[in-house]
C-alpha positions as a Markdown table, in Angstrom:
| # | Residue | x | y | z |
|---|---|---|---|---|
| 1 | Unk | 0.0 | 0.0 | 0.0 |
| 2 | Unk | 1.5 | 3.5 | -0.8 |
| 3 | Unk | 1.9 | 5.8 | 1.6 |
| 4 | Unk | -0.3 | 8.4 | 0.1 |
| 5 | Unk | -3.1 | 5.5 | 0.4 |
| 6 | Unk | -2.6 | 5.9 | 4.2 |
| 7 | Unk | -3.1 | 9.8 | 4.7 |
| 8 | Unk | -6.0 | 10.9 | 6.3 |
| 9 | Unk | -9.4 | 12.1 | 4.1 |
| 10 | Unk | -7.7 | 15.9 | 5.2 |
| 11 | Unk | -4.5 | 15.0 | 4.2 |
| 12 | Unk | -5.5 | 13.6 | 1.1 |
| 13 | Unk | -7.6 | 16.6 | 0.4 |
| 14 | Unk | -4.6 | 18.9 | 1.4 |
| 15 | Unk | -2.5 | 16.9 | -1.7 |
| 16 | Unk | -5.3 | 16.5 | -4.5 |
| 17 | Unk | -5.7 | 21.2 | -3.8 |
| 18 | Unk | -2.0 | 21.7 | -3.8 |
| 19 | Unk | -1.7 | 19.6 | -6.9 |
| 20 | Unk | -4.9 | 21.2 | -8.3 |
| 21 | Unk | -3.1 | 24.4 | -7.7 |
| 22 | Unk | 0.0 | 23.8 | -9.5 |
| 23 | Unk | -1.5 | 22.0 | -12.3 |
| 24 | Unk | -4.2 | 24.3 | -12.7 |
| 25 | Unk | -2.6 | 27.7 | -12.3 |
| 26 | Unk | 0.5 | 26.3 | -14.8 |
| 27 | Unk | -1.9 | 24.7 | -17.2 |
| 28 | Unk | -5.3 | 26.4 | -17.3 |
| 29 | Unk | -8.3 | 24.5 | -15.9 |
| 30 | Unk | -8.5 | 23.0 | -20.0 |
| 31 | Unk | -5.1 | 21.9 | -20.0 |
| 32 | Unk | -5.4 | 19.3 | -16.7 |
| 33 | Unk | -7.7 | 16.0 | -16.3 |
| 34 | Unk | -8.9 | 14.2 | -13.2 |
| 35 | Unk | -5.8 | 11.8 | -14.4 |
| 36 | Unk | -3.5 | 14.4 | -14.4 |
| 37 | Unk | -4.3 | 15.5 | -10.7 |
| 38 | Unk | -4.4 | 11.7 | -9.5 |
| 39 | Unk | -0.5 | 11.7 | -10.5 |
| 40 | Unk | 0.4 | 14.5 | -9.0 |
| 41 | Unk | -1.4 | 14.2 | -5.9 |
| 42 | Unk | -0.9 | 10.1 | -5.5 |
| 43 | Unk | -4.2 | 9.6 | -4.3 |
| 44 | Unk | -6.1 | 7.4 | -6.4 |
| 45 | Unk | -8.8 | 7.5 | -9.0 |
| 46 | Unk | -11.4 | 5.9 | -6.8 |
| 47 | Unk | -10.5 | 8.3 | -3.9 |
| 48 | Unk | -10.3 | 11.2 | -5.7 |
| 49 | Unk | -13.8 | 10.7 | -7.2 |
| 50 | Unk | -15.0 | 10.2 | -3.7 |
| 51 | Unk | -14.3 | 13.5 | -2.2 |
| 52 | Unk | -14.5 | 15.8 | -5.8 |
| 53 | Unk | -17.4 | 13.4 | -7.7 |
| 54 | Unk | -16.8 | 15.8 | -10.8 |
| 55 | Unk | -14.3 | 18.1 | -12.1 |
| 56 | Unk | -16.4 | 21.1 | -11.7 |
| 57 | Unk | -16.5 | 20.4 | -8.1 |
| 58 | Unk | -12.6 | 20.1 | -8.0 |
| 59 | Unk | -12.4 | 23.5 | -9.7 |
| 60 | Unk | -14.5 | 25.1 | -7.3 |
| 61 | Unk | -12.9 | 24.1 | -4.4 |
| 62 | Unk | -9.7 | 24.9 | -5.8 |
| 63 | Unk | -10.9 | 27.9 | -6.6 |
| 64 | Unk | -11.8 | 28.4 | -2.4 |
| 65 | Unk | -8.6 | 27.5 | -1.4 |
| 66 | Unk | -7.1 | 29.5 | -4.1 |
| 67 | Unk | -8.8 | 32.9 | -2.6 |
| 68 | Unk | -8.7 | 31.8 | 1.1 |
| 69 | Unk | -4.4 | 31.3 | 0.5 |
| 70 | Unk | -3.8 | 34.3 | -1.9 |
| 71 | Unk | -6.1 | 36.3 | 0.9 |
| 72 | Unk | -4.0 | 35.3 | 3.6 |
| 73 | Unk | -0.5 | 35.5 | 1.9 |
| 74 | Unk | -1.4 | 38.8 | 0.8 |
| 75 | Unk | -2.6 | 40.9 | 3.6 |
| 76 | Unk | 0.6 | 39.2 | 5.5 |
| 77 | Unk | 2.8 | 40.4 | 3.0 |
| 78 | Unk | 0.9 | 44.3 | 2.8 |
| 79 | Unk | 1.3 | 43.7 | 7.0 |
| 80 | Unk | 5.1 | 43.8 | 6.5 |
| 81 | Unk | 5.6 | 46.6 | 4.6 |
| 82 | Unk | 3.3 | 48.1 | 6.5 |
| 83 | Unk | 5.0 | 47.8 | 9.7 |
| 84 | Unk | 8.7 | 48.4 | 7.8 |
| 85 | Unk | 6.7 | 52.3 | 7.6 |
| 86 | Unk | 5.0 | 51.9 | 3.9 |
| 87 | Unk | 2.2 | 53.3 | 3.6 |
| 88 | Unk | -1.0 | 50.4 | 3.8 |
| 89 | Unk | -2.2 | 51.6 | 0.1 |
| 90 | Unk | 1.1 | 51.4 | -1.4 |
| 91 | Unk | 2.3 | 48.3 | 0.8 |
| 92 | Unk | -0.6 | 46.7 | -1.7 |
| 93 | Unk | 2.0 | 47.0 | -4.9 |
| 94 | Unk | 5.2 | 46.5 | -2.9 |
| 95 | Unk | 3.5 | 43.1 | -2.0 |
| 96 | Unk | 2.2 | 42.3 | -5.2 |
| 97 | Unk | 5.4 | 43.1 | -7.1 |
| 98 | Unk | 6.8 | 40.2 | -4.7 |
| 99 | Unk | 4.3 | 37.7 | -6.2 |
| 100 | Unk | 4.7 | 38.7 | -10.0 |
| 101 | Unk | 8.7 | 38.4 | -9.4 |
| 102 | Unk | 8.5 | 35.2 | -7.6 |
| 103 | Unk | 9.2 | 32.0 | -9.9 |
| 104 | Unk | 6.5 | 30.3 | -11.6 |
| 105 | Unk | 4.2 | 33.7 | -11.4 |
| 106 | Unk | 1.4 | 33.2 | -14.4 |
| 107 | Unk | -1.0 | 36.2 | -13.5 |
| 108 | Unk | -3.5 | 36.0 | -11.8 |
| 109 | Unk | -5.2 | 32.7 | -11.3 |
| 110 | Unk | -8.9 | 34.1 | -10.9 |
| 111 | Unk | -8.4 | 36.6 | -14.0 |
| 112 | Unk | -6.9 | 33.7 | -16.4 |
| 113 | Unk | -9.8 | 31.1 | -15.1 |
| 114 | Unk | -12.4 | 33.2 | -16.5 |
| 115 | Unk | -10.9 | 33.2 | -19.6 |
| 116 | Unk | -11.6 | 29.7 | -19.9 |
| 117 | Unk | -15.2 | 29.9 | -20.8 |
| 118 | Unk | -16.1 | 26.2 | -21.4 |
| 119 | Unk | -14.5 | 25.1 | -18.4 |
| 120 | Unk | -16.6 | 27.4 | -16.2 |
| 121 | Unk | -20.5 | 27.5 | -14.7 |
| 122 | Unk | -21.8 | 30.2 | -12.7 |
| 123 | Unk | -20.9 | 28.8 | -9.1 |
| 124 | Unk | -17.0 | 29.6 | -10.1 |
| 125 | Unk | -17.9 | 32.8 | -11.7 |
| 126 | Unk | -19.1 | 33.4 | -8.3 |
| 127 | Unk | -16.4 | 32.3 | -6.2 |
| 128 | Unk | -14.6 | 34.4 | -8.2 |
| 129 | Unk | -16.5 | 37.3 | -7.9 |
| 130 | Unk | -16.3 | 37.0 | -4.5 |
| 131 | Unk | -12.6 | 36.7 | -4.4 |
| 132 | Unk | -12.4 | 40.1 | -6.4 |
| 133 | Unk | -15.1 | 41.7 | -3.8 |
| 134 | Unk | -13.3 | 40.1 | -0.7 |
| 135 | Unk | -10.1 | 42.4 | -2.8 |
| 136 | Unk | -11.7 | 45.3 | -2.5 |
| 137 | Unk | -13.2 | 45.2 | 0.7 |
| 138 | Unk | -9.9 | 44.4 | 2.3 |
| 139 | Unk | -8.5 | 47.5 | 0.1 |
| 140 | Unk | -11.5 | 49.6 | 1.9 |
| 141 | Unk | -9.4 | 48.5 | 5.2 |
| 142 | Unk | -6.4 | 49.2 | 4.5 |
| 143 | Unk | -7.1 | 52.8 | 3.0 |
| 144 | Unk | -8.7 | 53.8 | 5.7 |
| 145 | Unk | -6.0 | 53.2 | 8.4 |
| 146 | Unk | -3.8 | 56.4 | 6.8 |
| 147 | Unk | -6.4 | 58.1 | 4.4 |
| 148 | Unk | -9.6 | 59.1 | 7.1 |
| 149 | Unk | -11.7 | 61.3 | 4.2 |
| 150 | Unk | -10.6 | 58.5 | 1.1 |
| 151 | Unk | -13.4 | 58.8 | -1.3 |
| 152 | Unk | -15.9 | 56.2 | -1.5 |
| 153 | Unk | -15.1 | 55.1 | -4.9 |
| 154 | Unk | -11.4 | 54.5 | -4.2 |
| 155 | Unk | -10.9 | 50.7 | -2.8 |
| 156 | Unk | -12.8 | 50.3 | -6.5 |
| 157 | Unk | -10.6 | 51.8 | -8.7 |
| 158 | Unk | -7.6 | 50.6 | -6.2 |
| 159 | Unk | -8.8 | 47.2 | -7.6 |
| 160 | Unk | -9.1 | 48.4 | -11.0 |
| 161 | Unk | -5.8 | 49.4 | -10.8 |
| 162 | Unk | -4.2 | 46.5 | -9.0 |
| 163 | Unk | -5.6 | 44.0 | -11.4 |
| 164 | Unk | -4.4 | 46.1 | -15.1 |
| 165 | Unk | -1.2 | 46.2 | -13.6 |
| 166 | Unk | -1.0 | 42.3 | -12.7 |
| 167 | Unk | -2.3 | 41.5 | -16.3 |
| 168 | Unk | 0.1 | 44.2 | -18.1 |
| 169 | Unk | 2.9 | 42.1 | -15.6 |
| 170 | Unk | 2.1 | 39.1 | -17.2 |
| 171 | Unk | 1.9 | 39.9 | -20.5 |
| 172 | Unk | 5.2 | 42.3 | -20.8 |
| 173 | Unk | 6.9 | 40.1 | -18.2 |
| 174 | Unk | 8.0 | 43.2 | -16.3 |
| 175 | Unk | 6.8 | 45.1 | -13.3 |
| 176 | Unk | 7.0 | 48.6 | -15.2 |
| 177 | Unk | 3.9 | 48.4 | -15.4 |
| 178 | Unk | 3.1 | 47.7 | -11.6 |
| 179 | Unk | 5.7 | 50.5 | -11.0 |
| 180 | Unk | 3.8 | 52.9 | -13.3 |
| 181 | Unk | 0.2 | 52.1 | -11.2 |
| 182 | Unk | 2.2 | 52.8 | -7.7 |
| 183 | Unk | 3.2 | 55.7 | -8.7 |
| 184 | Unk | 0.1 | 57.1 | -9.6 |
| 185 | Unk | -2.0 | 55.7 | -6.8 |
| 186 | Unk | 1.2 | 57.4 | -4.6 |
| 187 | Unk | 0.1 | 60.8 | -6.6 |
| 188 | Unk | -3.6 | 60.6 | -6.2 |
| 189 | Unk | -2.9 | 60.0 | -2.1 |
| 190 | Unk | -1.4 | 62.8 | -2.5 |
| 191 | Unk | -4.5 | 65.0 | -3.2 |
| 192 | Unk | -6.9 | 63.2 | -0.2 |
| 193 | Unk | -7.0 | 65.2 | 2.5 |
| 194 | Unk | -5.8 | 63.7 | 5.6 |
């Protein structure tokens, strides 16, 4: 018996997302099969089937896990800079110019899944709405701990921002264009009154 055959259902579950996660965000949803995850997971067929009874499923609990990890990485990493003196709005781009630099960075994995129209029904377009809501909500926060009178409207067109510059980072492979979108949200600070 292999030693994957062993691990416990929340183990097993813990290897079949990680692999989801690398397969998926390296491949595309399209580009992986049930067979493909069994592989790199080591849990079997029969087991896999048992906990994620379709791919869709799979995908949408990838998809959680996905938001709930990103989420947590990245209001650690904003935490950092934050407490190394950056200010929380721009801490947001010195964070995510750590993820688009980091090895294996494909975009971002919410953005490129909806791209993949076939592979997708409407309970993943709402996880992923949710992820991007969850975004800005958490941008609402983080504003607001500097930037008392910020406008409304701005954790919005943070978000706006934030994802154009991780797409223009993926397809230029360069953070110029990341750099470009700090400096601007640093310039429109600038004019909120304190």
């Amino acid at each position: 018996m292999s030693p994957v055959a062993t691990l416990s259902t929340e183990a097993a579950r813990r290897a079949v997302l990680r692999a989801a996660d690398e397969l998926f965000y390296a491949r595309g949803i399209g580009g992986v099969v049930m067979s493909d995850i069994r592989d790199a997971s080591g849990v079997s067929m029969r087991r896999l089937y048992v906990m994620y009874p379709s791919k869709s499923e799979l995908v949408a609990a990838w998809l959680t896990d996905r938001h709930e990890t990103w989420m947590a990485w990245f209001a650690t990493s904003v935490d950092r800079h934050v407490a190394a003196g950056v200010d929380p709005v721009l801490a947001t781009f010195d964070a995510i110019a750590e993820w688009v630099t980091a090895p294996g960075y494909r975009g971002c994995a919410f953005i490129n899944s909806l791209a993949e129209t076939s592979e997708l029904d409407d309970a993943h377009r709402a996880i992923i709405a949710g992820h991007k809501r969850d975004l800005v909500t958490h941008l609402a926060h983080l504003a607001a701990r500097d930037h008392t009178s910020t406008p409304p409207w701005l954790p919005a067109a943070l978000a706006v921002i934030i994802d154009g510059a991780i797409v223009q980072c993926t397809i230029f492979a360069s953070t110029d264009p990341l750099d470009a979108a700090r400096s601007a949200v640093h310039q429109l600070l600038e004019t909120i009154p304190t």
